[in-house]
C-alpha positions as CSV (number, residue, x, y, z in Angstrom):
1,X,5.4,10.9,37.0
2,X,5.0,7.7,36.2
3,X,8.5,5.2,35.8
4,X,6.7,2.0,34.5
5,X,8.4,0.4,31.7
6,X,5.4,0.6,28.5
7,X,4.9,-2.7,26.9
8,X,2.6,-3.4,24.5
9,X,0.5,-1.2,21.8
10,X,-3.1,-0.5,23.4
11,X,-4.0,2.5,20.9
12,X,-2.8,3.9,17.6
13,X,-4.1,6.5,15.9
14,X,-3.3,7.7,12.1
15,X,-3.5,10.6,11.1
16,X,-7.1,11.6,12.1
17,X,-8.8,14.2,9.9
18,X,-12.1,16.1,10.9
19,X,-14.1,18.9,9.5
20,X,-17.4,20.2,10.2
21,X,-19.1,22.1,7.0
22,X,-15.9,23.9,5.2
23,X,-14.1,24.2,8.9
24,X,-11.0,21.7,9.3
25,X,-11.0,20.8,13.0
26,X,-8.1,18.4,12.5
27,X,-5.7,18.1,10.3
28,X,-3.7,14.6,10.7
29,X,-3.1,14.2,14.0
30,X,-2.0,10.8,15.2
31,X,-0.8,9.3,18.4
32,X,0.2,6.2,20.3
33,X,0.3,4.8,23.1
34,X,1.5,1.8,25.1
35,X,0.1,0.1,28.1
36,X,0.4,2.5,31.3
37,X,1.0,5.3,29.1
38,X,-0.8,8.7,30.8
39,X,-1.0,11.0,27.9
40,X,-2.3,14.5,28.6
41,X,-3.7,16.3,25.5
42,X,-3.0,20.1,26.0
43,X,-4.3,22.9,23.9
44,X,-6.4,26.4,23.5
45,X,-9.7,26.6,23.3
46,X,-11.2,25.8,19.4
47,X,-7.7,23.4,19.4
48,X,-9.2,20.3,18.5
49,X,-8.8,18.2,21.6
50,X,-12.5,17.5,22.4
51,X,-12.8,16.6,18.9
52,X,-9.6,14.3,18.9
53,X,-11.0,12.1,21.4
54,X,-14.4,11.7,20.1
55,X,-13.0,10.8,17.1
56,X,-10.9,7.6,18.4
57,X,-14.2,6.5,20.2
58,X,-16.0,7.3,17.4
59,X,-18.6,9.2,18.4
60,X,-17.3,11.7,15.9
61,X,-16.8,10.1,12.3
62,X,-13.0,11.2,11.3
63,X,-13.1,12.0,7.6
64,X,-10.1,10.2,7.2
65,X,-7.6,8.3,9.5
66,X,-7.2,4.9,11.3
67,X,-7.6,4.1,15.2
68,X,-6.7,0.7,16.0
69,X,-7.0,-0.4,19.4
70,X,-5.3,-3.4,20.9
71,X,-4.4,-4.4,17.5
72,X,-7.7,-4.3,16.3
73,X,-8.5,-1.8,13.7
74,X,-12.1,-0.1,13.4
75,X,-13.1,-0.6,9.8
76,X,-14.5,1.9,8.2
77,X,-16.8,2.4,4.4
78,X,-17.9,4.9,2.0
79,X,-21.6,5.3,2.0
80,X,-22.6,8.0,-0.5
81,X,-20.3,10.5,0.1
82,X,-20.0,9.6,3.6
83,X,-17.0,7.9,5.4
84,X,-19.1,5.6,8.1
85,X,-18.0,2.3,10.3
86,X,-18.0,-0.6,8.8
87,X,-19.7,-2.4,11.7
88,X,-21.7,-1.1,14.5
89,X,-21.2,-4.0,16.3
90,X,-17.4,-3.8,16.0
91,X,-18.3,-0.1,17.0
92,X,-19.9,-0.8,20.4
93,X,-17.3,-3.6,21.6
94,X,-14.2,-0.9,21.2
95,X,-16.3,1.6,23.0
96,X,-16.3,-0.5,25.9
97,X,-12.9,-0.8,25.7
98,X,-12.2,3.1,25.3
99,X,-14.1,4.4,28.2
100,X,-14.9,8.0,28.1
101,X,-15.3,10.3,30.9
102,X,-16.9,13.5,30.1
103,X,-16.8,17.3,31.4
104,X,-20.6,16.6,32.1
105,X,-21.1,13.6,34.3
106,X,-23.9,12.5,32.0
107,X,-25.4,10.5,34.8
108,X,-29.0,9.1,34.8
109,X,-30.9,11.4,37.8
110,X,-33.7,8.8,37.9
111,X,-31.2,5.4,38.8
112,X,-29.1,5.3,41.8
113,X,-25.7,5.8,41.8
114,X,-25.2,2.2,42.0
115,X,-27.7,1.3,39.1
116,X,-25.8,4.1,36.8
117,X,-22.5,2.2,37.0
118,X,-23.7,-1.3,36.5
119,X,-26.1,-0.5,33.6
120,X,-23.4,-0.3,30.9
121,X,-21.5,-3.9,32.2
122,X,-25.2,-5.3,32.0
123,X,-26.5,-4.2,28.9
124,X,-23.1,-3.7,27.0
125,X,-21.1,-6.7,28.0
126,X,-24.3,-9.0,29.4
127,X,-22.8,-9.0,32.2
128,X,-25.2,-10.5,35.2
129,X,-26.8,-8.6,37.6
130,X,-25.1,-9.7,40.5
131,X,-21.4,-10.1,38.8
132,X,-22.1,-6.4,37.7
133,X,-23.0,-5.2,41.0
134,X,-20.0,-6.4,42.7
135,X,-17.8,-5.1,40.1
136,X,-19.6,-1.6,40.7
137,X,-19.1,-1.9,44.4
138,X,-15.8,-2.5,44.0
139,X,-15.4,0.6,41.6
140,X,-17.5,2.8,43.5
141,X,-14.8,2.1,46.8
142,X,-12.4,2.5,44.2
143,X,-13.2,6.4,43.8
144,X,-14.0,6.7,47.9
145,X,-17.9,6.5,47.3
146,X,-18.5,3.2,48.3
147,X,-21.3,4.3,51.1
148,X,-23.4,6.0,48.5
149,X,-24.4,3.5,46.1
150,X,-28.1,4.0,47.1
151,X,-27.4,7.8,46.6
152,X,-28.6,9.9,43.6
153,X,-27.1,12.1,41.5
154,X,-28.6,15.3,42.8
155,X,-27.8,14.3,46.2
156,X,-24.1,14.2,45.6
157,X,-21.3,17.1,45.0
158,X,-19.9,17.8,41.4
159,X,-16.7,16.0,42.6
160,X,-18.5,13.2,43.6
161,X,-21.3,12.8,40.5
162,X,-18.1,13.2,38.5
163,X,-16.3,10.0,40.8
164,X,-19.1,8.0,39.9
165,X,-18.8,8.4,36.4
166,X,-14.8,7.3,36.4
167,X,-16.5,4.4,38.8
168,X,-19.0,3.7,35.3
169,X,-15.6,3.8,33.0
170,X,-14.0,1.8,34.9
171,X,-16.6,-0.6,35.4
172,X,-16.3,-1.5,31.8
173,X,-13.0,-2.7,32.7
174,X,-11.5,-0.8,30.0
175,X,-7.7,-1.1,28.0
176,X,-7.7,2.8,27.7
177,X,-9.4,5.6,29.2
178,X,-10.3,8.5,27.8
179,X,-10.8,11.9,30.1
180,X,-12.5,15.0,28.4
181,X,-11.7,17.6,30.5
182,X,-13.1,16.0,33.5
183,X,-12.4,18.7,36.1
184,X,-13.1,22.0,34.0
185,X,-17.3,21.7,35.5
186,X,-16.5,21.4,38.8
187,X,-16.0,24.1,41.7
188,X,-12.0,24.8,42.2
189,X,-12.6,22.7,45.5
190,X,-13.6,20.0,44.2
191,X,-11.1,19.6,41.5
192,X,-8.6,17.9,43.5
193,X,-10.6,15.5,44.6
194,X,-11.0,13.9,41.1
195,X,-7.4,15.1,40.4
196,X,-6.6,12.1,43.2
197,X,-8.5,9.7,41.4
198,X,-6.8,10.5,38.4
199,X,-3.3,10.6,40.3
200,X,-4.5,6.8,41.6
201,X,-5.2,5.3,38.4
202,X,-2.3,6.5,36.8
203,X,-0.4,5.1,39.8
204,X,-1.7,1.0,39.4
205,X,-1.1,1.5,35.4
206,X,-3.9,2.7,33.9
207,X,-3.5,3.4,30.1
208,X,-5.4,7.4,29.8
209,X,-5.6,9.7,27.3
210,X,-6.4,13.2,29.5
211,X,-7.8,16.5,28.0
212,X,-6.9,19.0,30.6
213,X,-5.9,22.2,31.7
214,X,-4.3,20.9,34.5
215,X,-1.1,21.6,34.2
216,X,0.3,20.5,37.6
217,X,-1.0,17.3,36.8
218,X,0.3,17.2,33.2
219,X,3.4,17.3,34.5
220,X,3.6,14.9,37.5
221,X,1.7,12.3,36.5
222,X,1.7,12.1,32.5
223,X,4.4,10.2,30.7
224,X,3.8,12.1,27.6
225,X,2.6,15.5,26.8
226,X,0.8,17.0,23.3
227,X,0.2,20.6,22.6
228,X,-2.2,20.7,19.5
229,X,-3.0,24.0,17.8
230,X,-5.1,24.6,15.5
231,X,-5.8,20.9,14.3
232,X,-2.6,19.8,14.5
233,X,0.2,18.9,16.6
234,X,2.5,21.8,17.3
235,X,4.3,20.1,20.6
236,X,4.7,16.8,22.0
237,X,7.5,14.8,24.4
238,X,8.3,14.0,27.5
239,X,6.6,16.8,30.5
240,X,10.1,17.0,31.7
241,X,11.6,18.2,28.5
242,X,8.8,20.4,27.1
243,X,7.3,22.1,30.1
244,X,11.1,23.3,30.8
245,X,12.0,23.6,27.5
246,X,9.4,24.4,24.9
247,X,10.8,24.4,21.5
248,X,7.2,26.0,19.6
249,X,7.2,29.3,21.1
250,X,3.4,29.3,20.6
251,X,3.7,26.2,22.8
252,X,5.9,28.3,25.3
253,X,2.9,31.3,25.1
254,X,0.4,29.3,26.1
255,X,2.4,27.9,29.3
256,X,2.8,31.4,30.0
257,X,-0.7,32.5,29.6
258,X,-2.1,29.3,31.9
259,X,0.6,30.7,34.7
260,X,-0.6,34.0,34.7
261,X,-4.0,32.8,35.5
């Protein structure tokens, strides 16, 4: 686990509510975290956690809630009946600075690997073509795949495709990253393989947000743990202190249910 000393704000969220049609996804979750902080994001299937983090970044519109990042909060409006940002623009610049991994790579197949993580810092952050493609190079050794920048997708492993696109996120030189589930498409190989990536970034400071079922890495590497059910938060503290001593017994079923399998 982690022993770095958290220092400033990089992410607040208030109270975030989400529903789709007359279903209530999420029902006022909030969250912080500090610079460094590695919060893993537990939670059943239909919990909400997917949801949660597409709502920080926006690519979900929370019905109601504020995400502030860095200080900087993302101002929203009422259009119609509609709750919509405020400014695309301001949109697009915190999405580079909340990098998202997915469970699907969502790699281009047609660009090399290479061209797929300098295509965001070039058209996102006008970045120049030769500026960006050191910086890739330098991510791409980051994640061990330095030697197949002239690869493509379908010539690389599920592990790898999925290296590449923490390569992209980073890339973007992000102030928090946000993991959806990044390991729960791959073969049970090649999980570890992005698990060390993960374990890495954690390591030099990175400030993540992880949606997992990992629980080994949960509780190594993660400062913080959450446990949302049903929309909300039913568990949250130190991995230490809740993996050993849950006090939610719906909390303490659900560790039980991810041992037995």
């Amino acid at each position: 686990m982690s022993n770095q000393i958290s220092t400033a704000e990089a992410l607040n969220v208030e109270a975030i509510h989400k529903s789709f049609g007359n279903i209530e996804v999420l029902k006022g979750i909030s969250l912080t975290a500090h610079d460094h902080d590695v919060i893993a994001i537990l939670g059943s299937s239909g919990s909400g956690k997917s949801t949660f983090l597409r709502c920080i970044n926006l690519l979900e519109t929370p019905d109601d809630g504020r995400v502030t990042v860095k200080g900087e909060l993302i101002e929203m409006r009422i259009k119609g009946r509609q709750r919509i940002p405020a400014s695309q623009k301001q949109v697009d610049r915190i999405r580079a600075r909340l990098a998202m991994v997915f469970q699907q790579f969502n790699l281009w197949g047609h660009m090399t690997v290479l061209q797929n993580v300098i295509e965001a810092p070039m058209h996102v952050k006008k970045m120049d073509r030769k500026s960006a493609t050191a910086i890739g190079i330098a991510m791409l050794e980051k994640v061990g795949l330095g030697a197949k920048h002239d690869a493509y997708p379908v010539q690389l492993s599920g592990g790898q495709q999925q290296r590449v696109a923490i390569a992209r996120a980073l890339a973007m030189e992000p102030d928090v990253m946000l993991f959806d589930e990044p390991t729960s498409a791959l073969d049970p190989e090649l999980v570890g393989e992005v698990l060390k990536v993960m374990r890495d970034l954690a390591a030099e400071g990175r400030t993540m947000l992880v949606v997992t079922h990992e629980m080994g890495f949960a509780r190594e590497v993660a400062s913080k743990v959450m446990f949302l059910h049903k929309g909300m938060t039913e568990e949250e503290g130190p991995p230490d202190e809740i993996f050993t001593r849950p006090k939610s017994e719906r909390f303490a079923q659900f560790l039980a249910s991810t041992l037995r399998h």
